[in-house]
MIPARO-28065 format. One record per residue (C-alpha): residue in three letters; y, z, x. Coordinates in steps of 0.5 Angstrom, whole numbers, padded with zeros to 4 digits, always signed. Layout:
! residues N
ALAYZX ...
//
This chain:
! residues 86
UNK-0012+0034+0006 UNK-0006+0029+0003 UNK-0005+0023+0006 UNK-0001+0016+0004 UNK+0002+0010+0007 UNK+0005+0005+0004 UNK+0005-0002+0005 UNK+0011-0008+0006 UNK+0010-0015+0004 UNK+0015-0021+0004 UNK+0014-0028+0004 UNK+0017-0029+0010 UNK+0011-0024+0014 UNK+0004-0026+0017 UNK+0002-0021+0014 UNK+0004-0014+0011 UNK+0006-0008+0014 UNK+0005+0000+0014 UNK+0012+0002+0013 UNK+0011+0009+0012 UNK+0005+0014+0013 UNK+0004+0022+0013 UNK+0000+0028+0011 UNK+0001+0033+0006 UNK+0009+0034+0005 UNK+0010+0027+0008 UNK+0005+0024+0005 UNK+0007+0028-0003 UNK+0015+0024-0001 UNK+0011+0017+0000 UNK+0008+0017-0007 UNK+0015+0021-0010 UNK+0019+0015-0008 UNK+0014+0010-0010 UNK+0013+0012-0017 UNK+0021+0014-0018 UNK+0022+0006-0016 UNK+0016+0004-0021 UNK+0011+0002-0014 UNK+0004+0002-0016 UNK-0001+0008-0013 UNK-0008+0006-0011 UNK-0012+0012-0009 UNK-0017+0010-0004 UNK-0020+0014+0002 UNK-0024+0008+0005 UNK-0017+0004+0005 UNK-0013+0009+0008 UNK-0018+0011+0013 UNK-0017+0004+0015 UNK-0010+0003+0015 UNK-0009+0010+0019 UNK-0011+0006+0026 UNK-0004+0003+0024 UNK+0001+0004+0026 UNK+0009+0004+0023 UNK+0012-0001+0023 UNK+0006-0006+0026 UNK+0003-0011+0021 UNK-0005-0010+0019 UNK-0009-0013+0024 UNK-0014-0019+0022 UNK-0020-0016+0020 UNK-0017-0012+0014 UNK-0014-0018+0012 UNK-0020-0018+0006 UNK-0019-0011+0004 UNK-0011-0012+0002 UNK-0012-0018+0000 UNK-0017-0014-0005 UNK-0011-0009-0006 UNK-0005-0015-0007 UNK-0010-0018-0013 UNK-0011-0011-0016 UNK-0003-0010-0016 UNK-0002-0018-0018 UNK-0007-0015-0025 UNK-0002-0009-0025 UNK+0004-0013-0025 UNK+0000-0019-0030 UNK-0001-0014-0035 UNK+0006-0010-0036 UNK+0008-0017-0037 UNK+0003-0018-0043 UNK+0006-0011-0045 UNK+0013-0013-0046 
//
């Protein structure tokens, strides 16, 4: 089964949060509105099993803290890199 959810971050937040999540039809929606406005895709089935207990609109709690830290490294390493390439 599909599922994805993604995620919000601004300067001004604790922490980030889930602002979208869904199987299937939703979850196909979530990763087509990413990729038309070049928003990096992570796959990973741990991550999303852990972020479901979330719900919308609530920010991550502590103890995911280090998981999405690791996840915001892997999206700087993207950003860096496409920098690089221009």
């Amino acid at each position: 089964m599909k599922k994805a959810i993604a995620l919000s971050y601004e300067e001004q937040m604790q922490a980030p949060k889930v602002v979208a999540k869904g199987s299937e039809r939703v979850a196909e929606r979530i990763l087509e509105e990413a990729l038309q406005h070049n928003i990096p895709i992570r796959e990973d089935a741990t991550l999303i099993t852990l972020l479901n207990t979330v719900q919308v609109s609530e920010q991550i709690p502590n103890e995911l803290y280090g998981v999405i830290a690791e996840l915001f490294a892997f999206l700087y390493q993207l950003d860096q890199t496409e920098i690089l390439k221009k």
